[in-house]
C-alpha positions in Angstrom: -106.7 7.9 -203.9 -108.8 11.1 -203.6 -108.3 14.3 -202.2 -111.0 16.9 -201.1 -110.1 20.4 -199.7 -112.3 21.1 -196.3 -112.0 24.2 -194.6 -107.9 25.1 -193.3 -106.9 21.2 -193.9 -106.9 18.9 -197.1 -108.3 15.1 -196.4 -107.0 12.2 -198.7 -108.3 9.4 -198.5 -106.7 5.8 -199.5 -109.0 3.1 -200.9 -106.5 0.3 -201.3 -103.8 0.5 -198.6 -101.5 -2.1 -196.7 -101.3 -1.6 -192.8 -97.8 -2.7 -191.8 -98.0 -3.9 -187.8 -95.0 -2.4 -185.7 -95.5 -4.7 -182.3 -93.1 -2.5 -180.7 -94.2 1.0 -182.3 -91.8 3.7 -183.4 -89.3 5.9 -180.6 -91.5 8.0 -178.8 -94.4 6.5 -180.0 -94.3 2.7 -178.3 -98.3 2.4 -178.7 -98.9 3.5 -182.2 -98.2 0.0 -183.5 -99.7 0.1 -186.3 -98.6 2.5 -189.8 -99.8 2.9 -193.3 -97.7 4.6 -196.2 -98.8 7.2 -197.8 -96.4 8.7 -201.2 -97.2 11.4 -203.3 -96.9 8.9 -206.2 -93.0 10.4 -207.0 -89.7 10.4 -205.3 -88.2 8.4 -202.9 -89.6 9.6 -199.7 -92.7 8.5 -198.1 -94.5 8.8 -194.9 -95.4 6.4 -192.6 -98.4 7.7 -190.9 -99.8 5.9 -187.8 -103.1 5.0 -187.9 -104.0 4.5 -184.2 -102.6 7.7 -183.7 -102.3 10.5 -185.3 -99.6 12.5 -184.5 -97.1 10.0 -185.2 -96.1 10.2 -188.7 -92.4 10.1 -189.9 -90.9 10.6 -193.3 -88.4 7.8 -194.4 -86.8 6.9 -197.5 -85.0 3.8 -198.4 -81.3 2.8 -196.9 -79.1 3.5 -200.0 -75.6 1.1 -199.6 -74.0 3.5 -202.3 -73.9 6.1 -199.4 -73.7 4.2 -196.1 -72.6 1.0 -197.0 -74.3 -2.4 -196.0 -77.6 -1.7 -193.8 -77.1 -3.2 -189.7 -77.4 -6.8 -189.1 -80.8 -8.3 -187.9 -80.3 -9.8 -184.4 -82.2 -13.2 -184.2 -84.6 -12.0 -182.0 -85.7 -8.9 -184.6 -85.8 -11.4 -187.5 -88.3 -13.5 -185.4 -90.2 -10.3 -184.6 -90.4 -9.6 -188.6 -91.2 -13.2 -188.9 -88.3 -13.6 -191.6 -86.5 -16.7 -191.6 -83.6 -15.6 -193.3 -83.5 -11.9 -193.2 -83.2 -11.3 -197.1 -86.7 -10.3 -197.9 -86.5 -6.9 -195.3 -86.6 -3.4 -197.1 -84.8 -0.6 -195.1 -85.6 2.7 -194.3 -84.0 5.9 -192.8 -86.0 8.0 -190.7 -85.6 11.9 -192.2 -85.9 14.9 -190.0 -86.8 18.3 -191.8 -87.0 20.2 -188.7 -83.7 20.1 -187.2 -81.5 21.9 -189.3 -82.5 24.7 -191.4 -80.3 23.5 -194.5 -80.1 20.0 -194.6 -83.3 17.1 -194.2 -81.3 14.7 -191.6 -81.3 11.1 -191.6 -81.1 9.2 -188.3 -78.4 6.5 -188.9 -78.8 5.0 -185.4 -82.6 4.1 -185.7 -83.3 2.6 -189.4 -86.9 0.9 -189.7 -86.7 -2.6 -190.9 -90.0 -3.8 -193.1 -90.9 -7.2 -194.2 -93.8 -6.6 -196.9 -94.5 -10.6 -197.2 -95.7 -10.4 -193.4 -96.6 -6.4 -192.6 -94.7 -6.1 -190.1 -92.0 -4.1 -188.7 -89.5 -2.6 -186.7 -87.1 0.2 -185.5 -84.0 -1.0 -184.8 -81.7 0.9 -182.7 -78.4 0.7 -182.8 -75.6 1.0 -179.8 -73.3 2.2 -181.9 -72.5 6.1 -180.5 -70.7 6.5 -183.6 -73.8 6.6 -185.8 -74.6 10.2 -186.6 -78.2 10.9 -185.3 -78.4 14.1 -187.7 -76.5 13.0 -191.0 -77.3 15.2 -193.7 -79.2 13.4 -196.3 -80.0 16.2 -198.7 -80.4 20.1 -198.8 -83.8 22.0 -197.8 -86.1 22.0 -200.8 -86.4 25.3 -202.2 -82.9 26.3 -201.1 -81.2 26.4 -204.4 -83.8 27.9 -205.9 -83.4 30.4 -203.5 -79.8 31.0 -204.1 -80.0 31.1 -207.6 
């Protein structure tokens, strides 16, 4: 990976990359099907940038059962979509919202991303569950202890 500094923005550039396929994109975002992950190499949240278009990028980090308990059940017709016969080999991630709160990153509980990494492909899956909080607060701000201190 390289990184070059051009004018106001910085560009990196990947040389060896995986392109996971999402048939049914991300919320919002139904077209841009198909996402690469990009990780500053520490920590446990990456991006998922979208690389048929470009303003659809979302931070995740993996589902942690210590927290939340068991990850949602795979209908049949999502395992099929993920191409997973048995469901077991899927790596789950919560999608992490910065913006909406100005002390705590959210996680959305009702729309975890499902990944199979032996196929590339994946999914959001929505739950109907009202119950699941939308903004849960996964951790404080960066920077705002330092500030307190």
């Amino acid at each position: 990976m390289t990184h070059k500094e051009q004018a106001w923005k910085a560009i990196v550039e990947v040389e060896q990359t995986n392109t996971f396929h999402f048939p049914q994109g991300m919320v919002g975002f139904p077209d841009a099907d198909n996402y690469v992950v990009l990780n500053s190499g520490h920590g446990d949240i990456v991006c998922l940038q979208s690389t048929n278009r470009v303003e659809a990028a979302f931070l995740v980090t993996p589902w942690d059962e210590k927290r939340l308990g068991k990850h949602p059940e795979l209908t049949s017709e999502q395992i099929a979509c993920l191409q997973s016969p048995d469901g077991d080999n899927i790596i789950w991630f919560l999608v992490l919202n910065p913006f909406s709160d100005p002390k705590w990153v959210s996680a959305n509980l009702r729309a975890p991303v499902a990944i199979n990494p032996d196929t590339f492909l994946g999914i959001q899956c929505i739950q109907a569950n009202p119950e699941l909080d939308l903004h849960f607060h996964w951790m404080p701000q960066p920077g705002l202890s330092q500030q307190a201190a």
